[in-house]
C-alpha positions in Angstrom: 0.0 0.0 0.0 1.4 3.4 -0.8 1.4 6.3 2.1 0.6 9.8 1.5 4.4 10.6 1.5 4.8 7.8 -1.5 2.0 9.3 -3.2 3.0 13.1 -2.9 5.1 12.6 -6.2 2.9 11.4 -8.1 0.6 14.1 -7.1 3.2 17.0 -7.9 3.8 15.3 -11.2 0.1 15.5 -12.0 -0.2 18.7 -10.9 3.1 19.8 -13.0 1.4 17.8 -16.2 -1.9 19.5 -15.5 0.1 23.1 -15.7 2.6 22.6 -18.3 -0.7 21.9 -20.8 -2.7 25.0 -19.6 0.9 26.7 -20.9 1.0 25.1 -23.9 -2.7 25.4 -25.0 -2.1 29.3 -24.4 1.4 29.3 -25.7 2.0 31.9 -29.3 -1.4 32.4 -30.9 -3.2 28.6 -29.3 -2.0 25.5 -28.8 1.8 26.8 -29.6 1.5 27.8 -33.1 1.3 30.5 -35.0 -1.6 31.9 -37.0 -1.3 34.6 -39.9 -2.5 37.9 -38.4 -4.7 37.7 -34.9 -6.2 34.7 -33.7 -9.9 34.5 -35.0 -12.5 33.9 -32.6 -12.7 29.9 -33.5 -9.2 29.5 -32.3 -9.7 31.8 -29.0 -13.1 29.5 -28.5 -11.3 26.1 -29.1 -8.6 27.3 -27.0 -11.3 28.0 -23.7 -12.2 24.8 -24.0 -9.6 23.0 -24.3 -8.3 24.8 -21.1 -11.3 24.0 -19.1 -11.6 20.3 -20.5 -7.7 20.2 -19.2 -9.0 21.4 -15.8 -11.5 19.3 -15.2 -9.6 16.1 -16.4 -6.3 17.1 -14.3 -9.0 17.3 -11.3 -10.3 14.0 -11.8 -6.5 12.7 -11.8 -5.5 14.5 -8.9 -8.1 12.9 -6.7 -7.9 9.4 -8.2 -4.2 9.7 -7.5 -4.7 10.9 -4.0 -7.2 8.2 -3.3 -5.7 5.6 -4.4 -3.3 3.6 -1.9 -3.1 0.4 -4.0 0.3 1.2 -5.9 -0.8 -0.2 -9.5 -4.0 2.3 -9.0 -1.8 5.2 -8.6 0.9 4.6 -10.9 -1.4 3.5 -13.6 -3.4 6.5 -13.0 -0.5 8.9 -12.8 0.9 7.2 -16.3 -2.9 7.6 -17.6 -3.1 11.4 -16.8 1.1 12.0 -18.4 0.2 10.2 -21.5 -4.0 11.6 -21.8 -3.3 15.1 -20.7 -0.1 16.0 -23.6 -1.9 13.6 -25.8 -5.2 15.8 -25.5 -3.3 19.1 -26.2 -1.7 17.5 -29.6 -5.4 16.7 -30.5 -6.0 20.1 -30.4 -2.9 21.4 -32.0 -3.6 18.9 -35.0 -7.0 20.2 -35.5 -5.6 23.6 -35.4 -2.4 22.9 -37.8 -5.1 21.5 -40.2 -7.8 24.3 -40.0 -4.7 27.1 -40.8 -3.0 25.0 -43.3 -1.7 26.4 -46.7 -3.2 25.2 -49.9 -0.8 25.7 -51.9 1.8 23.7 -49.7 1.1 20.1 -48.6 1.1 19.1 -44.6 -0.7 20.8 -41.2 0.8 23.9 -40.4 2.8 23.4 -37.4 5.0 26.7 -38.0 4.7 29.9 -40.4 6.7 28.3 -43.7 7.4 31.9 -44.8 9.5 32.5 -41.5 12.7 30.7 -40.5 12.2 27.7 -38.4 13.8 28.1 -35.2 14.6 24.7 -33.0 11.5 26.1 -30.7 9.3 26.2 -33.2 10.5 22.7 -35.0 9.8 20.4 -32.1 6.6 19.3 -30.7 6.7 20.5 -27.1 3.4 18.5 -26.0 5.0 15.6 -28.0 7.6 16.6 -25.6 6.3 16.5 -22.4 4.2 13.8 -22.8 7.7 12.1 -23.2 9.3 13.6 -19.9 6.0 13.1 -17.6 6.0 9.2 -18.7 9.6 8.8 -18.3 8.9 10.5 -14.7 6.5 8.5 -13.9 8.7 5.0 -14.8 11.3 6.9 -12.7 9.1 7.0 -9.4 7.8 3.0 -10.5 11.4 2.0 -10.4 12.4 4.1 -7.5 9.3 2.4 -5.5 10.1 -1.0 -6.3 13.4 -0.9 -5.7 13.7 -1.9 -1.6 11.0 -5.0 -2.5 13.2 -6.4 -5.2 16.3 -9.2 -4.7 19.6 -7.6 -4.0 21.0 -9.9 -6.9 18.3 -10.8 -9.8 18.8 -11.6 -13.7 19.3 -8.0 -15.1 18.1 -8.9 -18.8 15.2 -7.9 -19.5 13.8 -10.8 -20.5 14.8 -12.4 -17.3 16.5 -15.7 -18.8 19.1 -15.9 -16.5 22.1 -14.6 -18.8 23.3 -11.7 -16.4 23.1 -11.3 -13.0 23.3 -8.2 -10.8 21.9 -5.4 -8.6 18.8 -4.1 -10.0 19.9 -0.8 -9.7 21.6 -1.5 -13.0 18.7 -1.1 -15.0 19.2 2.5 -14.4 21.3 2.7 -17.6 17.8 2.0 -19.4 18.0 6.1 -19.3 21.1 6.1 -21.4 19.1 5.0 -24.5 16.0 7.2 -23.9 18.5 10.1 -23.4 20.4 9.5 -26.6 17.4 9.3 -28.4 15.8 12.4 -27.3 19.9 13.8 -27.9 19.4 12.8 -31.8 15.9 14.9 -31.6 17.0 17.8 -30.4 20.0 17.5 -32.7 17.8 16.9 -36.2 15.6 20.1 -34.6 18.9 22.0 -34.7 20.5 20.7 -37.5 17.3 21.8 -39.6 16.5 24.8 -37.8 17.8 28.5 -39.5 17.0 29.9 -42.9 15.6 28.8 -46.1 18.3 28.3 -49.5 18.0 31.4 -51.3 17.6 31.1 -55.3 17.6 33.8 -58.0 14.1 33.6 -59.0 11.4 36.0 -58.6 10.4 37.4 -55.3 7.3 35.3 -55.8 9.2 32.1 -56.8 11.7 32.8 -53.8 8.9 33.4 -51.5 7.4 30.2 -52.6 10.6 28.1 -52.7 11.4 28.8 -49.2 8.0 28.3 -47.6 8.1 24.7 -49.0 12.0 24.5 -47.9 10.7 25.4 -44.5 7.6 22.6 -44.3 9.1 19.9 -45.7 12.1 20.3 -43.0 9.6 21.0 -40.4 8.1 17.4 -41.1 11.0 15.8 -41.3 11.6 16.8 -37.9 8.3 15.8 -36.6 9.0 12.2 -38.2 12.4 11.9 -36.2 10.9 13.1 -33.2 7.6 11.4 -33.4 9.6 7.9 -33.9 12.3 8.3 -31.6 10.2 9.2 -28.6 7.7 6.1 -29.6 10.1 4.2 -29.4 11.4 5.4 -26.1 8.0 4.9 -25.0 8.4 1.2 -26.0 11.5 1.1 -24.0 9.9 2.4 -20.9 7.5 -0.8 -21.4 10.4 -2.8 -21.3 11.8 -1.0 -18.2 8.8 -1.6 -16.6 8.7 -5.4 -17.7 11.9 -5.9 -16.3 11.3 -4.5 -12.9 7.4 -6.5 -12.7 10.0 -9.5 -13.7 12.3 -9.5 -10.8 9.1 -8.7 -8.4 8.3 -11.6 -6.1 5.8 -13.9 -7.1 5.6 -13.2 -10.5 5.0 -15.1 -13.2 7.4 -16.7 -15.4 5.7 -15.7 -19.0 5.7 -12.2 -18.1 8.9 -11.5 -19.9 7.9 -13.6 -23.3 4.7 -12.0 -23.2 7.0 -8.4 -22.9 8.3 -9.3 -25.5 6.0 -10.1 -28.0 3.6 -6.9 -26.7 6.8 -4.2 -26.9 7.6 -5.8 -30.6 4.0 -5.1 -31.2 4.4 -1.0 -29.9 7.5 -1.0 -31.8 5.7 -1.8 -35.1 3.0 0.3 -34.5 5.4 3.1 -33.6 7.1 3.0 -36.8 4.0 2.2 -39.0 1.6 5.2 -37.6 4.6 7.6 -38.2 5.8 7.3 -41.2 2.0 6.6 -42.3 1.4 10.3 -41.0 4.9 12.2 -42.1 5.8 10.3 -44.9 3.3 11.1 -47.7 3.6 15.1 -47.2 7.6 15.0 -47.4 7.1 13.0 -50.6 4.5 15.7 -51.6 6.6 18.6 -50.7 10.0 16.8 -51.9 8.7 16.6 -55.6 6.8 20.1 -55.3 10.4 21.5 -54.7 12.0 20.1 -57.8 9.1 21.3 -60.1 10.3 24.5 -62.0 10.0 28.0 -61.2 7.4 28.7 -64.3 4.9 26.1 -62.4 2.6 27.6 -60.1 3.3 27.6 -55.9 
């Protein structure tokens, strides 16, 4: 059974997930992106209530988290709230990106194509966030369970006896999630800055660039979508791990791990480059069309 003190984590996180949203939904002109000119009243409204829907859900968390002794109740529900809460604000953002999008060039509208991406502006910060607040939240799990498990254990993560040491070993699971979320911030920066210049028209120029700056906005959001899915998938192994060691538990956990975190992994990779892939293609062959054709 968890204590107050155990559970006062878990509630701060919430709290902190439940706050970093509110910023985001309000952050630039709604939801963190940028609109030509002022916000219309549509994206003011849609804002409001995706505020107060935030509100009320992080309310509901809060007390199902401070309610709840039974540890898988309150870890589950903390990981619920991380993953629904940055997951609801993307909804929103989406729906946004596609009601402002350009015609003329292919893909939502995450940033202004006609202004030089910045790294801010490239990454996905409830994509980001949702990433931190699980990885918290596996942090606290692991922290938890480490006085119940055996001092010396199988440290695979399939638990087949190959290795054996402390668990505190699985620690270096963070190694791979950080270098991950290293090469993200690293394509962000690598792409950010300004668009190839040409010696068109000002028109063509214009045009030429605002495609540059989508179809490397994209690619970003591929990289970034996949690489944090799959850190997600590797938090699911983290987890299986630790449940593995646990005593009492049972001895197809870790081959049913295994088959359920291949499963994530494939879905990962499938549902992004299902969602990225056709508009870099789009805007990869609407950049090598010739300057005569229109934008």
């Amino acid at each position: 059974m968890l204590s107050f003190v155990d559970r006062l984590p878990l509630l701060l996180l919430a709290f902190g997930v439940a706050v970093a949203c509110d910023a985001s939904l309000t952050a630039r002109d709604g939801f963190g992106l940028s609109a030509r000119g002022e916000p219309s009243e549509a994206d003011r409204k849609s804002v409001a209530q995706f505020r107060v829907m935030n509100g009320v859900l992080a309310m509901l968390w809060l007390l199902a988290i401070g309610t709840r002794r039974r540890p898988d109740l309150a870890f589950g529900a903390t990981l619920i709230w991380a993953l629904l809460g940055p997951a609801m604000v993307m909804a929103g953002a989406a729906i946004r990106a596609r009601r402002h999008r350009d015609p003329a060039i292919p893909g939502p509208r995450y940033v202004d194509p006609h202004v030089p991406p910045t790294v801010g502006t490239l990454i996905s910060w409830p994509l980001q966030l949702l990433h931190a607040s699980a990885l918290a939240v596996v942090c606290l799990f692991f922290r938890w369970t480490l006085p119940h498990l055996p001092s010396v254990a199988p440290i695979h993560w399939s638990s087949d006896g190959h290795a054996y040491a402390s668990p505190t070993r699985l620690w270096w699971s963070l190694a791979l999630i950080g270098f991950n979320l290293a090469l993200v911030l690293f394509s962000a920066w690598a792409t950010a800055g300004p668009a190839p210049n040409d010696d068109d028209g000002e028109a063509e120029r214009d045009a030429a660039r605002a495609i540059d700056v989508q179809r490397r906005t994209i690619s970003v959001r591929l990289v970034e979508t996949l690489l944090i899915g799959l850190n997600l998938v590797a938090m699911a192994m983290w987890v299986a791990a630790i449940l593995a060691l646990l005593p009492g538990a049972s001895s197809g956990l870790a081959p049913t791990s295994a088959i359920v975190a291949s499963a994530l992994a494939a879905t990962v990779l499938l549902t992004t480059l299902t969602l990225h892939l056709p508009p870099i293609l789009h805007l990869r062959k609407r950049g090598q069309d010739p300057p005569s054709d229109p934008p």
